[in-house]
C-alpha positions in Angstrom: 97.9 106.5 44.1 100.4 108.9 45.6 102.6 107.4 48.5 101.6 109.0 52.1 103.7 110.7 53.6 104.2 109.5 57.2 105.1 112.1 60.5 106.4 111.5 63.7 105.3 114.3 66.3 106.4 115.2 69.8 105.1 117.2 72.1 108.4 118.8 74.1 107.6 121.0 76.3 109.6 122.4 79.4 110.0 122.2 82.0 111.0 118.5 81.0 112.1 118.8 77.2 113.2 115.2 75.5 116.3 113.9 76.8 119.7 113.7 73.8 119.1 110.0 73.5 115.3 110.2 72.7 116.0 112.4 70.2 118.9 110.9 68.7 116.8 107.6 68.9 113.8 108.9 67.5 116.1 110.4 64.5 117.0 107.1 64.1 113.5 105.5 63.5 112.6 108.6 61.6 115.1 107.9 58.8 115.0 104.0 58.8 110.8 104.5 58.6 111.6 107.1 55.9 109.3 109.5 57.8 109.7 113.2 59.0 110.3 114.1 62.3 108.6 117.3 63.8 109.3 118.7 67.4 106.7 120.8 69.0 108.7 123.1 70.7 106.1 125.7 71.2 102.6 125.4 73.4 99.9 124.8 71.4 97.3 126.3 73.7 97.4 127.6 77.0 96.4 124.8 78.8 98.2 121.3 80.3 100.1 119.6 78.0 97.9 116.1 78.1 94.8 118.5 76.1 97.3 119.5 74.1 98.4 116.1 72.9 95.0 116.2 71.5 95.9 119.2 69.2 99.0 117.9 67.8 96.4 116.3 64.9 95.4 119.7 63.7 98.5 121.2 64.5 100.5 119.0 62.0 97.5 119.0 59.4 98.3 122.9 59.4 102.3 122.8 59.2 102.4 119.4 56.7 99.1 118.8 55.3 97.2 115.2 55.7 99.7 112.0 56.7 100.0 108.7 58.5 101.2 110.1 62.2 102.6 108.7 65.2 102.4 110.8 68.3 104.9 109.8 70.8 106.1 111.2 74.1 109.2 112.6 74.6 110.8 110.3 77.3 110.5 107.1 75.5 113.6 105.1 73.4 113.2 103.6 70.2 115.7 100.4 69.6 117.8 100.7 66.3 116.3 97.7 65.3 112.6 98.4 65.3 110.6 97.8 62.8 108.2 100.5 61.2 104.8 100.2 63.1 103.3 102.5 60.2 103.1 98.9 58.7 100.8 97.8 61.2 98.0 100.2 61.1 95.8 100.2 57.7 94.2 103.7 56.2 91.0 103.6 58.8 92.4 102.1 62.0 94.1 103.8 65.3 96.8 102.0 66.8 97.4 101.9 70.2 99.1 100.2 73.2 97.6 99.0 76.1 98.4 100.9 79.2 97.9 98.3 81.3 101.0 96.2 81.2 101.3 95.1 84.9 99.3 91.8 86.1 98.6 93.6 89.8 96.4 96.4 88.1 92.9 96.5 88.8 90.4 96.0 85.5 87.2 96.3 87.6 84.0 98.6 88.5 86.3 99.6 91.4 89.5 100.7 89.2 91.0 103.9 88.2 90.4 103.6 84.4 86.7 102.5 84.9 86.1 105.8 87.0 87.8 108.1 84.6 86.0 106.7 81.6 82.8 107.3 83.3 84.2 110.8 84.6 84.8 111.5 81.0 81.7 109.8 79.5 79.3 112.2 81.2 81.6 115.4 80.6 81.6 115.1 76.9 78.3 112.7 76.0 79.7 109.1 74.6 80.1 105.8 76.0 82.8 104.9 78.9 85.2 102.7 77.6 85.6 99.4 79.8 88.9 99.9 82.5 90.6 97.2 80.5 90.8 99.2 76.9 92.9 101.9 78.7 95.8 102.6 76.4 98.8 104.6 77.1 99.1 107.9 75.8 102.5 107.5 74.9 102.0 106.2 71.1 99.0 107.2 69.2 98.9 105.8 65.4 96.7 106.9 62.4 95.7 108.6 59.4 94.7 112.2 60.2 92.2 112.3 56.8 90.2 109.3 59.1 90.9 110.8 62.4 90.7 114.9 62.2 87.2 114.9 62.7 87.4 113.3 65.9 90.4 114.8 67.4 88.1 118.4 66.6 85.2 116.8 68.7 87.6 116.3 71.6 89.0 119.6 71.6 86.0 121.3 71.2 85.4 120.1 74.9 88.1 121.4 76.4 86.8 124.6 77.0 83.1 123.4 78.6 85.6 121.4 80.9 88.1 124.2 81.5 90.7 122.0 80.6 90.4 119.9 83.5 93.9 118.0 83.7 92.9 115.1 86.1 92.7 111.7 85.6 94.7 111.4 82.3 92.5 112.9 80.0 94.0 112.3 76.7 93.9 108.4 77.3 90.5 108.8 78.3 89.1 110.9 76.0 90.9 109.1 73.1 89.8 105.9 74.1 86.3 106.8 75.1 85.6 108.3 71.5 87.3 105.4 69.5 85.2 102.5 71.9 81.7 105.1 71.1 82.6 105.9 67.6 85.2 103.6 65.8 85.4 100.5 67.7 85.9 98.9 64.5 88.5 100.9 63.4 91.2 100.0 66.8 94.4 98.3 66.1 96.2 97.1 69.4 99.8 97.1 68.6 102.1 94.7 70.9 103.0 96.0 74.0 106.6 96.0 72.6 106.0 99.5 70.7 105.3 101.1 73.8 106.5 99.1 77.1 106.0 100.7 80.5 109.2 100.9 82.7 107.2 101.4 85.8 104.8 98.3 85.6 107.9 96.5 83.8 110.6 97.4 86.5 112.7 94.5 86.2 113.7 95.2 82.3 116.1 98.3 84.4 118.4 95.3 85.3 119.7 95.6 82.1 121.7 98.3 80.1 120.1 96.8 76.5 116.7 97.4 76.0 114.6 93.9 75.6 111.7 95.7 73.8 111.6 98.0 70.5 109.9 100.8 72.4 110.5 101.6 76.5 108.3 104.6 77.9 109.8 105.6 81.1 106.9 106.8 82.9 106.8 108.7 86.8 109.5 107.3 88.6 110.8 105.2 85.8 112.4 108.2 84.5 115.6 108.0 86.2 116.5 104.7 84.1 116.3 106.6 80.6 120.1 108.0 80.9 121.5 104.5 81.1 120.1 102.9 79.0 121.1 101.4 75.4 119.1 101.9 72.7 122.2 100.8 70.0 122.3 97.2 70.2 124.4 97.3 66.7 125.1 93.8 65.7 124.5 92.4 69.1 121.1 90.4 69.5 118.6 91.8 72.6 118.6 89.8 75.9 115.9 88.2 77.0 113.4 89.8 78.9 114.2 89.3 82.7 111.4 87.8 84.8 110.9 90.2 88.1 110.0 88.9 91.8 106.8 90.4 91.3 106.1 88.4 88.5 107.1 85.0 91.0 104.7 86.2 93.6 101.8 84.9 91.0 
């Protein structure tokens, strides 16, 4: 059986293109993963740039053929000691990360991922998701053979919607389809392939990073510049614990 070839796509669009040490990070991980790195430097569609995560599937099919991908955002940092999460996810699964990282989130009727499911549900026809299944859009895992077919579904609604781009409709979408469709078939990676800065705000205190993966989301954004994501020969620190965590 012929090896697969593995893919690592990004989605860098201005105004806010990847910063030097994503990229030099995510060159990194490309050749210790033995995987080729592609850059999207071009829009996809004409539309916000959360639909057109949901393209980058075809897109890639089109440019490299069939492959195991991993869509990731371009203002995350990838340690230089992380292992390959293309181990992790089998032929028919989708790997994900939970988005919800932070223990002062809401999970109930009366959160924001349980209306946006729902808001989602009835726009394209499937099941809502429950609030707590909410991944983050930042890393995205699979096989595109398995996976195509799905991502071609979601697209196809963009249009009836007009490309609505409220209420983080990749995540939703995504999620909403693989909880009606392939529930089977989800692999939930651990949280440290794709840890959240801003529900994580204590692991700024230090230069290292603690986890394999940080995604430096909304304000979290201003840490990314100073952060280390050589460690070399020198072990990670622990994580810090944050007052917020105390308050518990």
């Amino acid at each position: 059986m012929p090896k697969t070839k593995k893919v690592i796509a990004v989605l860098d669009l201005l105004p806010r293109r990847a910063h030097a040490k994503t990229r030099s990070s995510f060159q990194a991980a490309a050749e210790r993963w033995d995987a080729r790195l592609l850059w999207i430097d071009k829009p996809l569609h004409n539309c916000h740039p959360w639909w057109q995560k949901l393209m980058v599937c075809q897109h890639v099919v089109k440019q490299l053929g069939h492959c195991q991908l991993l869509q990731l955002d371009n203002d995350m940092l990838i340690r230089d000691d992380c292992p390959s999460p293309f181990d992790r996810v089998d032929r028919k699964q989708f790997g994900i990360v939970a988005g919800r990282q932070g223990m002062f989130h809401r999970l109930g009727r009366d959160s924001w991922a349980h209306r946006v499911h729902h808001v989602w549900a009835r726009r394209t026809g499937t099941k809502a998701a429950p609030p707590w299944m909410h991944p983050n859009g930042g890393f995205y895992l699979y096989h595109t053979e398995a996976f195509t077919p799905m991502f071609e579904r979601i697209v196809s609604h963009g249009p009836k919607s007009k490309f609505d781009k409220r209420f983080g409709c990749d995540e939703s979408l995504i999620v909403n389809h693989l909880w009606d469709l392939h529930l089977s078939q989800i692999c939930y990676l651990p949280s440290e392939f794709n840890t959240l800065l801003h529900h994580n705000p204590q692991l700024a205190a230090h230069k290292a990073m603690s986890t394999f993966v940080y995604h430096f989301v909304a304000h979290s954004k201003r840490h990314l510049p100073g952060t280390w994501w050589r460690l070399g020969k020198h072990p990670a620190l622990p994580i810090p614990s944050g007052k917020h965590a105390q308050e518990v």
